[in-house]
C-alpha positions as CSV (number, residue, x, y, z in Angstrom):
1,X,-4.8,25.3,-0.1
2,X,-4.3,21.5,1.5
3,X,-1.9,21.4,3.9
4,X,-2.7,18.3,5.0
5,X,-1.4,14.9,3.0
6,X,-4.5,12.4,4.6
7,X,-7.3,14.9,3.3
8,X,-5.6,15.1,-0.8
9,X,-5.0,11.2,0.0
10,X,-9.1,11.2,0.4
11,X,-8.9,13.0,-3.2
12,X,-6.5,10.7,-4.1
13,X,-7.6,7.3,-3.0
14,X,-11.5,6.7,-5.2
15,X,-8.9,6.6,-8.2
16,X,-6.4,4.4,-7.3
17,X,-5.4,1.6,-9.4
18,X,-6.8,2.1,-12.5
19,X,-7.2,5.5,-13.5
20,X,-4.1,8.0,-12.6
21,X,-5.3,10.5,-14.9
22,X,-8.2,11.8,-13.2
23,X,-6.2,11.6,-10.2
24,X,-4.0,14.1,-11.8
25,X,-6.8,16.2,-12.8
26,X,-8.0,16.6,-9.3
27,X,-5.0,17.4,-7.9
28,X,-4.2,20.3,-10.8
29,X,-8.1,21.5,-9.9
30,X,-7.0,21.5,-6.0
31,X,-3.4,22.9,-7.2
32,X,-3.8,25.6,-9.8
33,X,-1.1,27.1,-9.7
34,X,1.5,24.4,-9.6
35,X,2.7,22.7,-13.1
36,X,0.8,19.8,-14.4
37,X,4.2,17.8,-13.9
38,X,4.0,18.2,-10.0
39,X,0.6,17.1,-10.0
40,X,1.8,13.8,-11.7
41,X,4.6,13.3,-9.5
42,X,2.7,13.7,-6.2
43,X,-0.1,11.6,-7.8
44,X,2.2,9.0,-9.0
45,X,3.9,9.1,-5.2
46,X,0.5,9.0,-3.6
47,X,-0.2,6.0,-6.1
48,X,3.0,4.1,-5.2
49,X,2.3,4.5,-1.1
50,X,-1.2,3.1,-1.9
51,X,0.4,0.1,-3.8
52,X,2.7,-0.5,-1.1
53,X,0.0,-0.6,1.8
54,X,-1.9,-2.8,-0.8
55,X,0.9,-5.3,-0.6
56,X,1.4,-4.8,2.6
57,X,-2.3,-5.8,3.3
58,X,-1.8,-8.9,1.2
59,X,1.5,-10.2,2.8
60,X,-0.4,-9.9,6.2
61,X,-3.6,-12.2,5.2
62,X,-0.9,-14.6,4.4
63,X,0.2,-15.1,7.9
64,X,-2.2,-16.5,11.0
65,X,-1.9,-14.8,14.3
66,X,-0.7,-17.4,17.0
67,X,-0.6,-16.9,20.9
68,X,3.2,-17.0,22.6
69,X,4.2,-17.2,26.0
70,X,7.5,-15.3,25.5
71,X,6.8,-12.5,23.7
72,X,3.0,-12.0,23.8
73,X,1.8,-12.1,19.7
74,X,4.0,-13.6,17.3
75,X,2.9,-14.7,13.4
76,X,3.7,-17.7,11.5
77,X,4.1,-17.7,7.5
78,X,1.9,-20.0,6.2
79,X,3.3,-21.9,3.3
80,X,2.2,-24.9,1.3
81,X,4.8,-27.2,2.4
82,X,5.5,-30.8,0.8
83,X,5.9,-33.3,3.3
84,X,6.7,-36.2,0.9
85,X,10.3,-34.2,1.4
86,X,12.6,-34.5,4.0
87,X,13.7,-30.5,5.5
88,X,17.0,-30.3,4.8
89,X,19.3,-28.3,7.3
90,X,22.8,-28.3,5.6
């Protein structure tokens, strides 16, 4: 039996988005003796840290790394911004 989480994330991980029921059948296969409704639970919470580094991964391409005195690294947002309006800072 696994007890480590990063080697049934390997298991995991090849099915991730798209198809959550062979992900459940691996981990019933690697689990036999546990109900079929654990194996969905710790596949759907295996599915939902995978989504959230996803978006993680995403929200970081949208910054650009820029060099600061102060603290060493520091990263800006980068946002479409219209210049044809003024900032307002009330």
């Amino acid at each position: 039996m696994m007890d480590d989480p990063d080697e049934l994330m390997n298991h995991i991980k090849p099915f991730f988005p798209h198809d959550p029921s062979l992900a459940i059948s691996v981990v019933s296969k690697l689990f036999p003796s546990v109900p079929m409704w654990i194996a969905e639970m710790i596949v759907f919470e295996f599915f939902y840290v995978l989504g959230l580094k996803a978006a993680y991964q995403e929200y970081l391409t949208k910054f650009k790394p820029y060099d600061d005195k102060i603290v060493g690294k520091s990263r800006d947002f980068s946002l479409p911004m219209d210049s044809s309006q003024p900032i307002n800072l009330n």
